[in-house]
C-alpha angles and dihedrals in degrees: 000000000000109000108197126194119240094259095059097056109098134180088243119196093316098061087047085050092054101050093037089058094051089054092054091053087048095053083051114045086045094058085037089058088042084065103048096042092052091059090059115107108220113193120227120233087250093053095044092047079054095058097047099043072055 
């Protein structure tokens, strides 16, 4: 049985993957709500006085 001491444990290939994987996700859901946030219509003040003196 191997014993090794705590600095020699390492998250390996699986652990980059992972986090890898979650950034990848995060690149894509922020360019995903940019998106989304740039098709919203927000009113001005000027417009919205124009609709209520209506």
């Amino acid at each position: 049985m191997t014993v090794l001491a705590a600095g020699d444990v390492s998250p390996g290939l699986l652990g980059f993957v992972v986090v890898a994987l979650i950034g990848f996700a995060l690149y894509i859901l922020i360019k995903s709500m940019n998106k989304q946030m740039s098709k919203i219509q927000v009113p001005h003040e000027g417009e919205a006085d124009d609709k209520k003196a209506e």
